[in-house]
C-alpha positions as CSV (number, residue, x, y, z in Angstrom):
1,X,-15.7,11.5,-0.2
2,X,-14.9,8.8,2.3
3,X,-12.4,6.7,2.9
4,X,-13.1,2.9,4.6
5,X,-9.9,2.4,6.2
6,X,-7.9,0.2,9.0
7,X,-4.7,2.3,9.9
8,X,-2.5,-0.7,9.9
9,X,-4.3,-1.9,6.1
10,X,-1.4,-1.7,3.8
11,X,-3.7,-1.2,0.9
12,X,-5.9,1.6,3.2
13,X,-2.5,3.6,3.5
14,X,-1.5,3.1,0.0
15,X,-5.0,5.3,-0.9
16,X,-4.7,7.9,2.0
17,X,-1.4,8.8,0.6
18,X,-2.4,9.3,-3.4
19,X,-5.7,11.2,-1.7
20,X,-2.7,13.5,0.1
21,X,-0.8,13.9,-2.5
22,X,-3.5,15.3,-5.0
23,X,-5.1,17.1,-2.0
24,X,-8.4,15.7,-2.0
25,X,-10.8,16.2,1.2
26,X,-11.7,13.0,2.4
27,X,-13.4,11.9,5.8
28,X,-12.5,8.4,7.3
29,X,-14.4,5.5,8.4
30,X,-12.9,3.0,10.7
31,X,-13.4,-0.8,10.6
32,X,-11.5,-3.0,12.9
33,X,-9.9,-6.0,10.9
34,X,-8.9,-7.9,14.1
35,X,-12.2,-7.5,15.5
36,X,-14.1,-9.0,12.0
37,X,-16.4,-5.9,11.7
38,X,-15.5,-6.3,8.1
39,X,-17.6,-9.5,8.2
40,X,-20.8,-7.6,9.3
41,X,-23.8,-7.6,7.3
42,X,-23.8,-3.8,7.1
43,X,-20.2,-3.7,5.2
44,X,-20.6,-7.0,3.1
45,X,-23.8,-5.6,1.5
46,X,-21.8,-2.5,0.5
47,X,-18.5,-4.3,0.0
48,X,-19.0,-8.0,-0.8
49,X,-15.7,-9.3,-0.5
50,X,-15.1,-7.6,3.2
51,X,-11.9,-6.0,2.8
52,X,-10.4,-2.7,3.0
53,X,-9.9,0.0,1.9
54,X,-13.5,0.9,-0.1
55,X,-14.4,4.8,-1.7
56,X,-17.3,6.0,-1.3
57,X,-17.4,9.1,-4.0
58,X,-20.4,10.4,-6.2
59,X,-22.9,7.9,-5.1
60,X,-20.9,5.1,-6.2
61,X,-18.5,2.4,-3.6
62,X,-15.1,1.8,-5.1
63,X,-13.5,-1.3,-4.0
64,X,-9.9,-2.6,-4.6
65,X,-7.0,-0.2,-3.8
66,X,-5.7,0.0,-7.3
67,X,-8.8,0.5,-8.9
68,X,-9.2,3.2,-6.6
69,X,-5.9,4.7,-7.1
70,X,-6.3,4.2,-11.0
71,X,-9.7,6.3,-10.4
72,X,-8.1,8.9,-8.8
73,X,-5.6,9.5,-11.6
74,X,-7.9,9.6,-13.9
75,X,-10.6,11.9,-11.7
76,X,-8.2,14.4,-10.5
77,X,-5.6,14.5,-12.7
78,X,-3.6,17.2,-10.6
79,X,-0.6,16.2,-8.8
80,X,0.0,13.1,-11.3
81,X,1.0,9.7,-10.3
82,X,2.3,8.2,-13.6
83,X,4.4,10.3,-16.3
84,X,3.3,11.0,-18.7
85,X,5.1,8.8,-21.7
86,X,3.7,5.4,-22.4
87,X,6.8,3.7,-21.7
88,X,7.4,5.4,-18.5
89,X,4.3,4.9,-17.0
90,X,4.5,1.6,-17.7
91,X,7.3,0.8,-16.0
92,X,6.2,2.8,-12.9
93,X,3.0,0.6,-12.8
94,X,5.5,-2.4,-12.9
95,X,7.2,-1.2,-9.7
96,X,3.8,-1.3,-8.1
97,X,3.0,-4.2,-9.1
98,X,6.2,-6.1,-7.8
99,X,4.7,-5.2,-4.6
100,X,0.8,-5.2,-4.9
101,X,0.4,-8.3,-7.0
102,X,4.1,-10.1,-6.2
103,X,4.6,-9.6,-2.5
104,X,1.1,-8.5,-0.6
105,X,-1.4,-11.1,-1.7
106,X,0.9,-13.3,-0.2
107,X,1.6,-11.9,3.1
108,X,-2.1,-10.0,4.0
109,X,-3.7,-10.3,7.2
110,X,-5.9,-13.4,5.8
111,X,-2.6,-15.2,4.5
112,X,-1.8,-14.9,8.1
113,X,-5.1,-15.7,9.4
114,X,-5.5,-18.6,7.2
115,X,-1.9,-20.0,7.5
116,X,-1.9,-19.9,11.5
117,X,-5.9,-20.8,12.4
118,X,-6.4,-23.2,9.4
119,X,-3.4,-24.6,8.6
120,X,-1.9,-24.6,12.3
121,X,1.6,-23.0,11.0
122,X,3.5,-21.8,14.3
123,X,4.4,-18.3,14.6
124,X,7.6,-18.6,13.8
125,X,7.2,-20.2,11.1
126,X,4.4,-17.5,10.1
127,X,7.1,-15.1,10.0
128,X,9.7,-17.2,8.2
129,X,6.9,-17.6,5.2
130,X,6.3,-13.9,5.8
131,X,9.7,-12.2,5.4
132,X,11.1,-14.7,2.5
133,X,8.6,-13.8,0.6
134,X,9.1,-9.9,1.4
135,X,12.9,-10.8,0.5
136,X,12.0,-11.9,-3.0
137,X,9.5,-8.6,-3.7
138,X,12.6,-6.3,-2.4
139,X,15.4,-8.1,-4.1
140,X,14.0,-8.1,-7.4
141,X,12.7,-3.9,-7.0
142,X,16.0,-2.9,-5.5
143,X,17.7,-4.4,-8.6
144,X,15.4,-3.0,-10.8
145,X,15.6,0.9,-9.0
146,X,19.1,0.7,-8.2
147,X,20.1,-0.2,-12.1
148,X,17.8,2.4,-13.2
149,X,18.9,6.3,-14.1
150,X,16.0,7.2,-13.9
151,X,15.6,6.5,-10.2
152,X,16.1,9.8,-8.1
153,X,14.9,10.5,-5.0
154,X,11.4,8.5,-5.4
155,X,10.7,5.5,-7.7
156,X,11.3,7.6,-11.3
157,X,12.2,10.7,-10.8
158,X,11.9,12.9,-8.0
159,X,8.5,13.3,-7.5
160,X,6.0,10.9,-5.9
161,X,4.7,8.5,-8.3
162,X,2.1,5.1,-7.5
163,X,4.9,3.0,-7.1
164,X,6.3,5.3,-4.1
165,X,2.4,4.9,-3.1
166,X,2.7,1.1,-2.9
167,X,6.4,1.2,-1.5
168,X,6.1,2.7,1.4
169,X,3.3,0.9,3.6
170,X,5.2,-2.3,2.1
171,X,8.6,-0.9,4.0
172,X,6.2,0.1,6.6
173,X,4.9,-3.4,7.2
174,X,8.5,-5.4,6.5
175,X,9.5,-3.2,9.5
176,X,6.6,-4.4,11.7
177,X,7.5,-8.0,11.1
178,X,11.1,-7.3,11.2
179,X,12.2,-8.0,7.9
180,X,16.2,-7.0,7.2
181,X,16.3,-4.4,5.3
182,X,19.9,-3.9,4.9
183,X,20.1,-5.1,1.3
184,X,17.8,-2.6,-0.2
185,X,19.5,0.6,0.7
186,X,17.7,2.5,-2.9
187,X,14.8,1.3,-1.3
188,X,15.6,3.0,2.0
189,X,16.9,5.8,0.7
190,X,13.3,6.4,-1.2
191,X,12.0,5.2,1.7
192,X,13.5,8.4,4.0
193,X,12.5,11.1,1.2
194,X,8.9,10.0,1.4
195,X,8.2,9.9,4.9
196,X,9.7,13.4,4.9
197,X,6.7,14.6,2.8
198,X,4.1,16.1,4.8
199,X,1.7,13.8,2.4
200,X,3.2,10.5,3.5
201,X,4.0,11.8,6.8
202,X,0.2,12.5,7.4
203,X,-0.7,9.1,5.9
204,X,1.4,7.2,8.7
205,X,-0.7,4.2,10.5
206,X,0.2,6.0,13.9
207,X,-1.4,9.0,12.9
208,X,-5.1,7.2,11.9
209,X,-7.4,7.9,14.4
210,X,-7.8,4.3,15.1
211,X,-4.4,3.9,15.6
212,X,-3.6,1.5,18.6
């Protein structure tokens, strides 16, 4: 199995973690996103939109983080990232998707791109566009964790589910662009148990071997 990956791609690091978690052996193959060697003819024939992360498994290229996450919980069910009641799960796939369909479409490297290059938006202003709209993701999750019994020391519960998957490299990334944070303190708190898992831990952008 192999993993195309940028260490700093927020939906790369969302995969190495759920591959960690269930313990899978995966190797890694680096593409540069700054550089554009996702544009090369090579990677557009076996990924046609030219994004990361992509899965190459049985002969077959997954594309789309999700999909690939949702193909890992069905694959390898070990290690589980969705209880197991109907209800439940759906809610957990809500709390991912505050955060993979609410907040990162908006704020991905070609929103950036696009928003500087094409539209000639100033840095700052870049970053004003960039942490309101990381404000509005994390308002609306720490109401919904904080107001929830459920919540323990992850998402639901106390063990790892795909909504601690997508939470973290979103925290990761607010931090990069220094979003405050001192309104979600559930989300900090889940934040702090996570990265003190050796899965998570090990899934860390500075750890990738293309980390620069």
């Amino acid at each position: 199995m192999k993993l195309t990956s940028y260490f700093r791609s927020t939906a790369a690091y969302r995969v190495r973690i759920a591959l960690n978690l269930k313990q899978i052996n995966y190797d890694i193959a680096c593409i540069n996103l700054l550089s554009g060697e996702q544009q090369s003819a090579d990677f557009l024939s076996r990924n046609p939109e030219g994004l990361v992360p992509t899965l190459d498994t049985q002969g077959r290229v997954l594309a789309q983080s999700m999909a690939i996450l949702e193909y890992l919980e069905e694959a390898y069910p070990a290690s589980p990232l969705l209880p197991a009641a109907p209800l439940e799960r759906a809610y957990v796939r809500g709390l991912a998707h505050i955060i993979v369909s609410d907040m990162h479409p908006l704020n991905n490297l070609r929103v950036q791109q696009y928003l500087v290059n094409q539209l000639g938006v100033s840095e700052e202003d870049k970053l004003t566009w960039y942490r309101h709209w990381v404000a509005k993701g994390f308002t609306s999750l720490e109401r919904r964790l904080s107001n929830n019994p459920a919540t323990g020391s992850c998402c639901f519960n106390h063990s790892p589910t795909l909504a601690d998957v997508c939470l973290i490299p979103q925290v990761y990334n607010a931090r990069r662009f220094d979003c405050p944070l001192q309104d979600y303190p559930t989300i900090k708190r889940i934040e702090t148990h996570c990265l003190s898992l050796p899965e998570f831990n090990k899934a860390q952008p500075e750890r990738q071997i293309d980390a620069s």
